[in-house]
KOLDOSE-194346 format. One record per atom (N, C-alpha, C): residue in one letter; x, y, z. Coordinates in pm, whole numbers, padded with zeros to 5 digits, always signed. Layout:
aXYZ...
This chain:
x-00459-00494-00415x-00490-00412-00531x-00639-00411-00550x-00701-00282-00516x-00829-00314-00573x-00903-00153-00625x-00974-00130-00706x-01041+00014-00727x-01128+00030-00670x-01133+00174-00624x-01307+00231-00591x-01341+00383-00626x-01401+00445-00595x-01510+00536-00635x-01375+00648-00637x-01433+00782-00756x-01315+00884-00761x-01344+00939-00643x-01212+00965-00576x-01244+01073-00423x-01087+01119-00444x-01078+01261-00443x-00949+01305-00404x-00897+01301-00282x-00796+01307-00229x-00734+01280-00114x-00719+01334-00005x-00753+01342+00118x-00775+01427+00178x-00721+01420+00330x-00630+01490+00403x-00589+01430+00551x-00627+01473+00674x-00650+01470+00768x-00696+01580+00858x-00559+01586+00954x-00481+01700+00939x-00339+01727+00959x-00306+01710+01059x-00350+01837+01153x-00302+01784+01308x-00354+01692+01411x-00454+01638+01361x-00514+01513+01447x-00385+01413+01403x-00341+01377+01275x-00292+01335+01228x-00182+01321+01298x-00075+01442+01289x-00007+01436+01376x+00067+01428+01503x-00034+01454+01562x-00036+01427+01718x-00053+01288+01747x-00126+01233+01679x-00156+01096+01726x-00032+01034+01687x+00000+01048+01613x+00142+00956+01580x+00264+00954+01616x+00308+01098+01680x+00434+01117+01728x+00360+01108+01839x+00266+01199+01927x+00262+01211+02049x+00340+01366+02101x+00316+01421+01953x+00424+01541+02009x+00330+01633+01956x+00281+01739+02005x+00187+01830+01891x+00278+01933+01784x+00223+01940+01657x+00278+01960+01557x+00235+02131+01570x+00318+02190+01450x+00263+02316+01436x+00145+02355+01381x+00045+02406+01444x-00119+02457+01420x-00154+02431+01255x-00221+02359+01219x-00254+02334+01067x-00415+02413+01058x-00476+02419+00920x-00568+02428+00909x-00658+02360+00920x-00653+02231+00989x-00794+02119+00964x-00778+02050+00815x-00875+01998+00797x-00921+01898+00625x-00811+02003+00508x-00762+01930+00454x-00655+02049+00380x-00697+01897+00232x-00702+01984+00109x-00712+01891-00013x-00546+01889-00049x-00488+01747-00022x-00386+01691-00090x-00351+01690-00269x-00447+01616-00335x-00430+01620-00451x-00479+01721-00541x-00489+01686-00645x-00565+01756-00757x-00457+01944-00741x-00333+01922-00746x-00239+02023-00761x-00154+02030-00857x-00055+02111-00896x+00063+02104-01015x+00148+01971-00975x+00223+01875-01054x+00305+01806-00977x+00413+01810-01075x+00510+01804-00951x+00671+01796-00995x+00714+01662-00985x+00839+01642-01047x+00879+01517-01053x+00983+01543-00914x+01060+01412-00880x+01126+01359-00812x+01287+01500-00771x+01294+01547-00918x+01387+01620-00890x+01395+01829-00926x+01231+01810-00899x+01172+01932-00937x+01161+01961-01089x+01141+01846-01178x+01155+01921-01298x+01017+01868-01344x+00998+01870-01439x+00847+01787-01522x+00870+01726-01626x+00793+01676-01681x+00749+01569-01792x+00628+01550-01827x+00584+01533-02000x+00411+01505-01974x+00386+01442-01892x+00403+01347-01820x+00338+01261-01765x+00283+01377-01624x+00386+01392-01568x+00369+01516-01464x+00270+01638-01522x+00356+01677-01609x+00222+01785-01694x+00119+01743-01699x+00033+01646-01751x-00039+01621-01731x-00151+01581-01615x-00067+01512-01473x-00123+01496-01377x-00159+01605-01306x-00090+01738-01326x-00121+01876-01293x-00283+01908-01284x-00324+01862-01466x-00460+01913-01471x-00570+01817-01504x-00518+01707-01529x-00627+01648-01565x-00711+01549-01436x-00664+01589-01288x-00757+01572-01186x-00809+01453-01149x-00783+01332-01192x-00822+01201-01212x-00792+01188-01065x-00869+01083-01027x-00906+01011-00885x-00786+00981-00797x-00826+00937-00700x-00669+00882-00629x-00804+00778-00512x-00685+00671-00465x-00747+00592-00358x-00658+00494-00291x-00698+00425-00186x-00590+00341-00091x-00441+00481-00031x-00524+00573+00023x-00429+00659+00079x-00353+00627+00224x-00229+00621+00215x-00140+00604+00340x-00152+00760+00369x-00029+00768+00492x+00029+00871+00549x+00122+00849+00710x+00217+00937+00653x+00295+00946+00781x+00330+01077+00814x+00351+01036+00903x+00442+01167+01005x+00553+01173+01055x+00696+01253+01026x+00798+01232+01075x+00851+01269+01241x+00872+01097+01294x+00914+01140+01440x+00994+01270+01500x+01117+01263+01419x+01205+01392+01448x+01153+01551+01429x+01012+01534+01351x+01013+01671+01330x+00824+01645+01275x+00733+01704+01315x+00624+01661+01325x+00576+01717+01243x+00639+01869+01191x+00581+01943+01058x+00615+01892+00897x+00642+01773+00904x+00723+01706+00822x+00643+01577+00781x+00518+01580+00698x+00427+01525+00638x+00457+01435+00497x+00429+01316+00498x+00417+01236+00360x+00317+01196+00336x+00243+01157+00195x+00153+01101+00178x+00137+00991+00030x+00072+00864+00024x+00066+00825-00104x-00069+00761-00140x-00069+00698-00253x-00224+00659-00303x-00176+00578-00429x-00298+00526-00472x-00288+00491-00627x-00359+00621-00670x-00254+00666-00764x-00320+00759-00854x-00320+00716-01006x-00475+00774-01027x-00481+00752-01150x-00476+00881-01254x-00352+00955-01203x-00363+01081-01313x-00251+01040-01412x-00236+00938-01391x-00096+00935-01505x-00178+00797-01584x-00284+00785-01578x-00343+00695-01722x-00342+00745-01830x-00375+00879-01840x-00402+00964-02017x-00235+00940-02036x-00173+00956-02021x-00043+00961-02083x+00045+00844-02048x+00067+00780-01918x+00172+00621-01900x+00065+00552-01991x-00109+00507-01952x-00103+00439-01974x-00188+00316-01855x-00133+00327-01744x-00211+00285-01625x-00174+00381-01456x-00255+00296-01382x-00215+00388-01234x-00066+00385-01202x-00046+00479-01135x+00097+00510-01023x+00101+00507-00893x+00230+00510-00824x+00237+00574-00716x+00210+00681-00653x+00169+00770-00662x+00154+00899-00611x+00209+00956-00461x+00305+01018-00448x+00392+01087-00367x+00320+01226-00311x+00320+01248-00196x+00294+01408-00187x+00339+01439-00034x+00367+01579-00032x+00475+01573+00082x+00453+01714+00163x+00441+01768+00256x+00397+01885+00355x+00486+01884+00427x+00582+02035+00384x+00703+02042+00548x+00649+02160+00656x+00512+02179+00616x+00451+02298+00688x+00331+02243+00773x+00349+02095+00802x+00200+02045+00902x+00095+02047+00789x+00084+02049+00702x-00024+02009+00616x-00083+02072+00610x-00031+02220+00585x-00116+02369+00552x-00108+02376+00393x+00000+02317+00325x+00077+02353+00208x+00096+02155+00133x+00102+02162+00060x+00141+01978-00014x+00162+02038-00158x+00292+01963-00182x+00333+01925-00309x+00320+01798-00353x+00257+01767-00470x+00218+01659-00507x+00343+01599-00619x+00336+01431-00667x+00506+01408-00709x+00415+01278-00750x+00526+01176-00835x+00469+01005-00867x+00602+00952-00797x+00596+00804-00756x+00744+00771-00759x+00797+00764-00859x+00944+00818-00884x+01021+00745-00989x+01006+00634-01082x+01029+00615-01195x+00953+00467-01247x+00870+00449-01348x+00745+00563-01359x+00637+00567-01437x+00705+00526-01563x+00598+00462-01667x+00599+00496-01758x+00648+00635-01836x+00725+00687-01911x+00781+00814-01978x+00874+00888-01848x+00921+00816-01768x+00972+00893-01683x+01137+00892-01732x+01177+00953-01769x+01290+00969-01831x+01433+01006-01729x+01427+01059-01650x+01478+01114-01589x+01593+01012-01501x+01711+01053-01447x+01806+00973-01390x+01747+00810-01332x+01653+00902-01204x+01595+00830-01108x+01472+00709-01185x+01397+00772-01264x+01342+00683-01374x+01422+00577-01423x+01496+00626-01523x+01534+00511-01593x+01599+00401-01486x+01646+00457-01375x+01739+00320-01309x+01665+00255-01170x+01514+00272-01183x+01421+00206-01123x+01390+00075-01183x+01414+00005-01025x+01372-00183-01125x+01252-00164-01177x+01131-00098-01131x+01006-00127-01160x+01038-00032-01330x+01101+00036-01334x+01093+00060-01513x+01197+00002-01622x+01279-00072-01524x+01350-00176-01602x+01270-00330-01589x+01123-00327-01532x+01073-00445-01552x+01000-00398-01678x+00952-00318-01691x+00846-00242-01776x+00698-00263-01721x+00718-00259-01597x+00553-00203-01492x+00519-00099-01554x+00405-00097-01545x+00326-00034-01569x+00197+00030-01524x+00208-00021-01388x+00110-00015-01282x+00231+00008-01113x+00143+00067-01035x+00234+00080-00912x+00119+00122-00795x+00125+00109-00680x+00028+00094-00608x+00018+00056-00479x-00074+00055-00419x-00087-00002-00286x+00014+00080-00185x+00014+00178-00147x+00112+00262-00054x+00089+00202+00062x+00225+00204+00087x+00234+00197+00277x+00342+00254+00284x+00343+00383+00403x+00501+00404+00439x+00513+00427+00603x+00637+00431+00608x+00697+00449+00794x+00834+00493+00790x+00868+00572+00891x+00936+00685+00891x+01097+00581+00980x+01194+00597+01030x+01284+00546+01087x+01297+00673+01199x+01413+00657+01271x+01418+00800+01380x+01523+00881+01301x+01601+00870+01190x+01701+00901+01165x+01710+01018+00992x+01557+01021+01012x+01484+01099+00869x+01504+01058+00742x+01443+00914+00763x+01443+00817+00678x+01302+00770+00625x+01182+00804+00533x+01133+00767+00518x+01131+00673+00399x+01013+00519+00432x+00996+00424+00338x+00863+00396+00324x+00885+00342+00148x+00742+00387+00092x+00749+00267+00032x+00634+00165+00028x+00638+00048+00002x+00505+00027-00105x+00494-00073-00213x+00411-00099-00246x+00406-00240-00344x+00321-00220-00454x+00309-00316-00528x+00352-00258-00690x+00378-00343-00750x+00378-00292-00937x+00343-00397-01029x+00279-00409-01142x+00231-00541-01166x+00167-00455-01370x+00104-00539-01403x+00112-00493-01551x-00040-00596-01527x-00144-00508-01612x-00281-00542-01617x-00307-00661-01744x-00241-00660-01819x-00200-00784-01926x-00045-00911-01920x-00067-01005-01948x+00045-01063-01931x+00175-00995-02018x+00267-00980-01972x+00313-01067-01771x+00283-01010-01687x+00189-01009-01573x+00135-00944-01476x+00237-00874-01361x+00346-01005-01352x+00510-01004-01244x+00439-00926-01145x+00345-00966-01059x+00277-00855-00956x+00397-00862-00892x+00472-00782-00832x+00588-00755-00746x+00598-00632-00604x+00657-00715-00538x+00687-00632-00438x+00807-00492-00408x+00735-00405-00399x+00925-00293-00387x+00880-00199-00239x+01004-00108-00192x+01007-00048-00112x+01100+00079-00170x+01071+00196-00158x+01128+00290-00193x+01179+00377-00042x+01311+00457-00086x+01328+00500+00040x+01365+00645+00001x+01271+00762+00122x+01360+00922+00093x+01408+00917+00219x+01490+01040+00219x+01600+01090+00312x+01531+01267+00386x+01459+01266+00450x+01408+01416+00453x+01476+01441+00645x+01551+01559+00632x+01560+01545+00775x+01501+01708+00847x+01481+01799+00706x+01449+01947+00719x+01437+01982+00579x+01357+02110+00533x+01409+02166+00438x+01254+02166+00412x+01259+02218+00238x+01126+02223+00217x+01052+02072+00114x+01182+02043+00099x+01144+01859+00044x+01207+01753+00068x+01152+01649+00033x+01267+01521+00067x+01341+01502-00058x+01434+01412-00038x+01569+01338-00165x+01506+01218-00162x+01484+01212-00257x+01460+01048-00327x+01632+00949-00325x+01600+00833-00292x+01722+00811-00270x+01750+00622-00369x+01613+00584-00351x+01620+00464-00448x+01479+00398-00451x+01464+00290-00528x+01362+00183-00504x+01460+00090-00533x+01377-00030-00424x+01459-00152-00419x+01321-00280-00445x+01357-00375-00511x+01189-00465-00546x+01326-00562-00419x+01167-00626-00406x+01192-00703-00260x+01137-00844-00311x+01014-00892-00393x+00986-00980-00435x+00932-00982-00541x+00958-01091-00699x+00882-01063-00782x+00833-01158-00820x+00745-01126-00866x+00595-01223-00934x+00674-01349-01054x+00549-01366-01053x+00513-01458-01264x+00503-01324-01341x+00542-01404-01474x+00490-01341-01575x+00365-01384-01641x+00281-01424-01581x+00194-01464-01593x+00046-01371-01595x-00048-01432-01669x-00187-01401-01648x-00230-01327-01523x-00273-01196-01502x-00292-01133-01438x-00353-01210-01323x-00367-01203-01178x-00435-01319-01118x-00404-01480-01123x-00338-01459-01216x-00291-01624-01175x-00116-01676-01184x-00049-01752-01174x+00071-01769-01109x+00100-01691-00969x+00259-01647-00968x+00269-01607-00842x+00215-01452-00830x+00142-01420-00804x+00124-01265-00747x+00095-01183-00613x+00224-01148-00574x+00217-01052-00486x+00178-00921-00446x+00103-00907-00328x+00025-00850-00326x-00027-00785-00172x-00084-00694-00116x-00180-00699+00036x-00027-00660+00127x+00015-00528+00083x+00168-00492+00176x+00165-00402+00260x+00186-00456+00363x+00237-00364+00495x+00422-00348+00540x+00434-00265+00556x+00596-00253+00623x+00536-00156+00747x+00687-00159+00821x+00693-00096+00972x+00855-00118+00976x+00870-00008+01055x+01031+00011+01050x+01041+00056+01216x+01161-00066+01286x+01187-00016+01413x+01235+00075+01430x+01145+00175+01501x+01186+00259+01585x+01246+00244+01781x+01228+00109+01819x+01224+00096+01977x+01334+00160+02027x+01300+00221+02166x+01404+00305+02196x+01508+00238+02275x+01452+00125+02287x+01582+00014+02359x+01625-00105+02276x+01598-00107+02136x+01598-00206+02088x+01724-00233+01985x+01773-00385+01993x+01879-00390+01964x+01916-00348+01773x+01731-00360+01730x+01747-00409+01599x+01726-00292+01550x+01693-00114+01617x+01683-00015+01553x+01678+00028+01418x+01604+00066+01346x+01659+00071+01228x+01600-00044+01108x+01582-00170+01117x+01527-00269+01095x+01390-00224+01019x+01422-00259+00878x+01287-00210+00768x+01218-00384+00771x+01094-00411+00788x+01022-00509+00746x+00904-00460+00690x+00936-00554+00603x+00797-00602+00489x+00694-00720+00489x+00582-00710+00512x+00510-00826+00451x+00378-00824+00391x+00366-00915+00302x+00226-00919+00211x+00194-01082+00186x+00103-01073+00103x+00003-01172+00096x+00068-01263-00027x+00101-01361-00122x+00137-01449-00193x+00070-01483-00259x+00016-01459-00350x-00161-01523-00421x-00109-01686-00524x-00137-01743-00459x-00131-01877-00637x-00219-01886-00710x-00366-01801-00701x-00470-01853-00787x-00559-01976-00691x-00536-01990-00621x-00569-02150-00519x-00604-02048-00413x-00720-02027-00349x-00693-01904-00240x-00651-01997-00137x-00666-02098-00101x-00619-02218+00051x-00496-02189+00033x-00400-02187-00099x-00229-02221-00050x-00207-02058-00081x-00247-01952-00025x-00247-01821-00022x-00134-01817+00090x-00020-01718+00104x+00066-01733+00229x+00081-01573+00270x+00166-01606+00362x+00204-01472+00406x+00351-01461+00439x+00404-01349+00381x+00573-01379+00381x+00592-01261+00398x+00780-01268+00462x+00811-01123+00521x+00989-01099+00477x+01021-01007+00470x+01143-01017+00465x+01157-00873+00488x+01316-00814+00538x+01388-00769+00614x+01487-00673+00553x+01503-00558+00609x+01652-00499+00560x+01719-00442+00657x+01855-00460+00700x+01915-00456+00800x+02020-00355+00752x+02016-00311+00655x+02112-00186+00581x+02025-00090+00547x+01920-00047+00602x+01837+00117+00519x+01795+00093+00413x+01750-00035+00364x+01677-00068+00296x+01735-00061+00123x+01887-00090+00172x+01939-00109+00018x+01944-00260-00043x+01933-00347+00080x+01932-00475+00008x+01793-00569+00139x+01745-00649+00109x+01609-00685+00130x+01628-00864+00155x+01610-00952+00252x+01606-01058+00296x+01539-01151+00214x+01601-01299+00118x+01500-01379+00096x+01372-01380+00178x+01223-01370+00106x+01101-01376+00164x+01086-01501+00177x+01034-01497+00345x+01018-01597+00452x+00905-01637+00455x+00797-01737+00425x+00642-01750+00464x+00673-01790+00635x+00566-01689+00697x+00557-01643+00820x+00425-01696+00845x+00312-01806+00729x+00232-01862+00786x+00209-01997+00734x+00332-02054+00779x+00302-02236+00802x+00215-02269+00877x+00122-02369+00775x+00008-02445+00873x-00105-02391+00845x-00158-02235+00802x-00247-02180+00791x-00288-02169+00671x-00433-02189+00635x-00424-02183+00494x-00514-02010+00483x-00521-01993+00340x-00593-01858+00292x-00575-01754+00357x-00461-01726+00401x-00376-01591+00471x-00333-01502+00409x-00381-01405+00417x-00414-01307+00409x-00403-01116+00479x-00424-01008+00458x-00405-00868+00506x-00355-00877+00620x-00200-00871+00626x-00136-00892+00747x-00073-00721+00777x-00005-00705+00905x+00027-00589+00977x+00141-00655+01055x+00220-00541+01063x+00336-00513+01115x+00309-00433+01261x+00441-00476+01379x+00420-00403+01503x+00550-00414+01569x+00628-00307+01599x+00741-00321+01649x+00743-00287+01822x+00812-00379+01912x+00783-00280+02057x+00923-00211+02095x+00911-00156+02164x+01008-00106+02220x+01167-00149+02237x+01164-00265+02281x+01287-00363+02282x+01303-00434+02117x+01219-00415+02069x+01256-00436+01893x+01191-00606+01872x+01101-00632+01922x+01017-00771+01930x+00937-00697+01781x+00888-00816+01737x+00814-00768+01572x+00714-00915+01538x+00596-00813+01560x+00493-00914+01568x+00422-00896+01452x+00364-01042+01372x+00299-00988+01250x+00183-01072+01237x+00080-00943+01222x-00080-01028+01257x-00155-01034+01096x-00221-01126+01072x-00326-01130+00932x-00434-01234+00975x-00509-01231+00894x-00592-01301+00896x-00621-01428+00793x-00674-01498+00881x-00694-01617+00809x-00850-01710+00782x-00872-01737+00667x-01001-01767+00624x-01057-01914+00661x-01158-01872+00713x-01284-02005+00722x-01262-02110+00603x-01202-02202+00627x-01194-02326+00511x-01287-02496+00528x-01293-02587+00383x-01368-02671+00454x-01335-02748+00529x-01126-02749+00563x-01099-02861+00670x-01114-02788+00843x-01232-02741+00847x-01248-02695+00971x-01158-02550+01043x-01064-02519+00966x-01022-02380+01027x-01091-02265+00989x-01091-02204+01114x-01176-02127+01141x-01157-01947+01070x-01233-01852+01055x-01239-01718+01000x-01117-01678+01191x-01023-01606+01165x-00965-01562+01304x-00855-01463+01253x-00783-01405+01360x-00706-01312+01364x-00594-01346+01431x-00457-01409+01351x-00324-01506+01376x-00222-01373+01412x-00143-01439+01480x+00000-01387+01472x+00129-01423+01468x+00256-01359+01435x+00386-01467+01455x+00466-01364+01543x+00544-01429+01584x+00660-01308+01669x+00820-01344+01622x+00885-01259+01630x+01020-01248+01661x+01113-01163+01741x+01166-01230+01812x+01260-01157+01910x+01394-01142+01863x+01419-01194+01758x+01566-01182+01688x+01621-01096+01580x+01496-00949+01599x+01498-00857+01483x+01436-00953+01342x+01345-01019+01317x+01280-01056+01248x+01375-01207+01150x+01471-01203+01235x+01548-01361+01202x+01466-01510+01178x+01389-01458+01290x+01303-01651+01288x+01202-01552+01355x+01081-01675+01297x+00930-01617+01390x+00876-01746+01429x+00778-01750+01509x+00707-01822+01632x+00635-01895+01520x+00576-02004+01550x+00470-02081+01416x+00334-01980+01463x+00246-01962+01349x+00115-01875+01395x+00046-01923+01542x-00028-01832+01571x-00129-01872+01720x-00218-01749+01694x-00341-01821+01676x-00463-01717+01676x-00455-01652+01862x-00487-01516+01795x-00558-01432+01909x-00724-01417+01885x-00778-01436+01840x-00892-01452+01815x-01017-01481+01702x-01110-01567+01716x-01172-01619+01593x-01300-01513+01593x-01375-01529+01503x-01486-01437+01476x-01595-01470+01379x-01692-01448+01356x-01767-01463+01263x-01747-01403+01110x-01738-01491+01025x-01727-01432+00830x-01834-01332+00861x-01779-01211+00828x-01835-01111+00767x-01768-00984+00709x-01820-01071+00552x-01730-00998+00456x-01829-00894+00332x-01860-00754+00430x-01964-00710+00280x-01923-00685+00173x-02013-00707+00043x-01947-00658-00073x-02146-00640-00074x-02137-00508-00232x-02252-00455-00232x-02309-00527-00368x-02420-00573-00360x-02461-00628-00449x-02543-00531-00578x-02552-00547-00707x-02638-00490-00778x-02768-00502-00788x-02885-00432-00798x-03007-00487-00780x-03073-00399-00940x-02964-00418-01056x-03004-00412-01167x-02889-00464-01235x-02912-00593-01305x-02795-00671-01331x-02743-00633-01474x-02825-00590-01524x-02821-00534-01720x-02746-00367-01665x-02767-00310-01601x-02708-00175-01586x-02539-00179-01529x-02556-00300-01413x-02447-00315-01335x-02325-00331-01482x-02345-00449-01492x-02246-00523-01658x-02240-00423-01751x-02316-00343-01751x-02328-00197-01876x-02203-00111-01823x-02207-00069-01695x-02117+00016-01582x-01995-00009-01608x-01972-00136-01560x-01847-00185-01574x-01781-00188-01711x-01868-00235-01778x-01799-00257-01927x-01757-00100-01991x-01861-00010-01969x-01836+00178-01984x-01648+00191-01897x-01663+00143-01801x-01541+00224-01715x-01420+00131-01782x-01427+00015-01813x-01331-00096-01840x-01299+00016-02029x-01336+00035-02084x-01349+00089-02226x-01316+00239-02211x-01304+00313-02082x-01238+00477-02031x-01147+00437-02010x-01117+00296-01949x-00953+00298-01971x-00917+00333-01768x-01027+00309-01715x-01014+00361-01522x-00935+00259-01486x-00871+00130-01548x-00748+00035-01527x-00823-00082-01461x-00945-00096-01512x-01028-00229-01401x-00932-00320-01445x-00881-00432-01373x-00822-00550-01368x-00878-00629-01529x-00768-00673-01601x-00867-00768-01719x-00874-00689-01864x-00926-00745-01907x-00972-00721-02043x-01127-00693-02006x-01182-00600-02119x-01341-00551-02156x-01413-00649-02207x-01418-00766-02177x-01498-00855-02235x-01606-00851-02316x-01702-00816-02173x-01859-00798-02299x-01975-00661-02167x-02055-00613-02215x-02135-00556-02108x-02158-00702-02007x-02183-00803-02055x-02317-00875-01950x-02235-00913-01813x-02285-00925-01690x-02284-00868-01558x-02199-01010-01523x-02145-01030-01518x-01991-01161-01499x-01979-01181-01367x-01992-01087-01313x-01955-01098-01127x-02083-00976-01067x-02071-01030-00949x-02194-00939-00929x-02177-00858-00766x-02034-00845-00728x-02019-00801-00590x-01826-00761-00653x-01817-00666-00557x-01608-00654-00561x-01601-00526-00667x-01667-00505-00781x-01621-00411-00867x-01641-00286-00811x-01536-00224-00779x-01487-00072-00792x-01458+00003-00869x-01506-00017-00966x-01440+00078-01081x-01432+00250-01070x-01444+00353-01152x-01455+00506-01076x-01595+00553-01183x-01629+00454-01236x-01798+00440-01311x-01748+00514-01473x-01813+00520-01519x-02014+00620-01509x-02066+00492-01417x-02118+00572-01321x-02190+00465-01236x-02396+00525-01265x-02484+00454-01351x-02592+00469-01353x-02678+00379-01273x-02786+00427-01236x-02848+00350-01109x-02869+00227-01154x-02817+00176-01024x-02865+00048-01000x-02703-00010-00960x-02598+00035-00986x-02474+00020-00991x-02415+00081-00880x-02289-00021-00791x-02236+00035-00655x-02114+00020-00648x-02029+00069-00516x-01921+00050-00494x-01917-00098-00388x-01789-00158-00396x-01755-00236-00291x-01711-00172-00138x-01722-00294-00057x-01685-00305+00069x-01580-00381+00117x-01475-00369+00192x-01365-00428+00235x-01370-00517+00335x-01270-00643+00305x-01328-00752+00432x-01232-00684+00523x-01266-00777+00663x-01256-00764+00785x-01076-00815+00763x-01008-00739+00876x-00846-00708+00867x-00831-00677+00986x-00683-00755+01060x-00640-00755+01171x-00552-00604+01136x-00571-00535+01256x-00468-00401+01275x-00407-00397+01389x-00234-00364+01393x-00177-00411+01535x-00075-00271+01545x-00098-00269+01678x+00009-00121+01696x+00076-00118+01826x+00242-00063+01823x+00341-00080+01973x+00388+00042+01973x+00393+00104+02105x+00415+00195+02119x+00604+00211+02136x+00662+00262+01995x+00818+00217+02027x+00889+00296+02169x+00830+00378+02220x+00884+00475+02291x+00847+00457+02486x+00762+00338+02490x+00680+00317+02562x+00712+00187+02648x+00712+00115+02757x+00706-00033+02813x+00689-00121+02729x+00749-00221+02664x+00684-00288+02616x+00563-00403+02651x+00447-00396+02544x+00316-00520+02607x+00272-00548+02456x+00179-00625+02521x+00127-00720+02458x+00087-00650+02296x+00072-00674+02195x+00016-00606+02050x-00116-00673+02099x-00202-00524+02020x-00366-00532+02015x-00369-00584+01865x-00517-00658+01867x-00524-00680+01712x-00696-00670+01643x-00758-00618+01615x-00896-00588+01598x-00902-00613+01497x-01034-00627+01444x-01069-00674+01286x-01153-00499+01235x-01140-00488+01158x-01212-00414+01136x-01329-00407+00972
């Protein structure tokens, strides 16, 4: 979970798609603007909340996207959006969806929001927790026109319950997908924002291997926060039914401490490897890039084994006007842009990490993201070894 600068959303379509299926899609226009459109709800109808996200244009950031294997003109996309603050209250999910190669996008929230009234609303765990926040997109498609949309939901005041969910649509043609459920996979404390249990840092990947026994096979994993960053973990769990019911979460990094932005990788034969990284500590372990495996459709995994160590380098941008910086923040924290916390006071408290979407006056910046293992298998392909780069 973290904020940065307003940028609307933006995909570049058929690069997009080609690279991911391997199949070329139908001719798009290039850079096509995703957001900042009318949006419908889940079942084509509206609500202020929707009404409102129509026009009032507010930012979006942390954008996923996929592409559907079976059919390549068949586009999803998500973000934290923040057009549903004037009216929920805080950020959402944000949904948006192209069955034309990404010439055309309809924009949507998940189910859930705040004021979302509607069938699919009210019988969302995340609005029977009373979240109020939703976020962090990741999604991946199945072969069977199944897409899943994974994230976080959490409440900016206590009880924070940062929690884990996965949402799943059904699109196999047509000009939209069916929403079909959200399922929470792990949940938090009710605790102080940042401190007790909060979950958080989610990746999923869903087997596709074309020889593999575990086809079908939705995994999840994210990061575990205690407030202690050393006993930080990394845990995963599983759905072996289409993602209606979800595996006690497994920590997948015994032994390692301060673990962290992990990735998912399925191969061909349905092996599922999961890489993160792990932090420079003072009992001598090193800044590196770990992994675990399983060959049993994600039953049991291997104890970690670094693939490679590296040098800390983690930018964040510093202020070089400390009375303006603390002014910035305290302005955007008081608009209500959902900074983490309470508005304390202007004076400059931290001095690197804040993203807020400003008034940003000089002297005041955005952050930089640390370094993150990324791993990718080609399901359709021989199976080898997973790559893992920091970036």
């Amino acid at each position: 979970m973290k904020n940065s600068s307003r940028r609307p959303l933006l995909v570049v379509c058929v690069a997009l798609a080609t690279t991911v299926t391997g199949v070329p899609a139908v001719a798009g226009p290039g850079d096509v603007k995703v957001s900042d459109r009318p949006y419908v709800r889940y079942d084509g109808g509206s609500d202020p909340v929707t009404a409102d996200c129509g026009t009032n244009n507010r930012q979006q950031n942390e954008p996923a996207a996929a592409v559907a294997p079976h059919n390549p003109s068949l586009l999803t996309a998500g973000s934290n959006d923040y057009c549903t603050v004037g009216v929920a209250g805080g950020t959402w999910a944000g949904f948006y969806y192209s069955a034309d190669a990404g010439t055309t996008w309809t924009n949507s929230l998940l189910p859930g929001y705040p004021g979302d009234d509607s069938n699919a609303g009210l019988g969302s765990p995340l609005r029977r927790m009373g979240m109020t926040n939703a976020g962090d997109p990741v999604q991946a498609w199945d072969n069977d026109g199944h897409l899943y949309y994974g994230g976080i939901a959490f409440n900016r005041q206590r009880p924070a319950t940062g929690s884990i969910w996965v949402a799943r649509y059904t699109w196999t043609g047509g000009p939209a997908p069916t929403y079909d459920r959200t399922t929470l996979v792990a949940r938090g404390t009710p605790s102080p924002i940042f401190l007790g249990l909060f979950h958080d840092k989610v990746q999923l990947e869903v087997d596709r291997g074309a020889d593999s026994p575990h086809a079908g096979n939705v995994y999840v994993c994210w990061a575990r926060f205690t407030a202690s960053g050393p006993n930080n973990g990394v845990f995963l769990s599983r759905s072996t039914d289409g993602g209606l019911n979800y595996s006690n979460p497994t920590k997948i990094s015994d032994g390692v401490h301060g673990s962290q932005f992990c990735d998912i990788a399925v191969t061909r034969n349905g092996h599922v490897y999961v890489a993160w990284r792990q932090y420079e500590s003072i009992d001598g372990q090193a800044n590196a890039a770990v992994f675990a495996k399983s060959t049993d459709g994600g039953a049991k995994f291997s104890k970690p084994a670094e693939v490679a160590r590296f040098s800390g380098w983690d930018p964040t941008d510093r202020t070089v006007n400390a009375a303006a910086y603390g002014q910035a923040k305290y302005d955007a924290c008081l608009a209500a842009d959902s900074t983490p916390g309470t508005c304390a006071s202007p004076e400059p408290r931290a001095t690197a990490r804040d993203c807020g979407d400003g008034p940003w006056p000089a002297g005041a910046g955005m952050c930089s993201s640390a370094p993150a293992p990324r791993s990718a298998s080609p399901p359709t392909r021989r199976p080898r070894a997973t790559r893992t780069r920091s970036t």
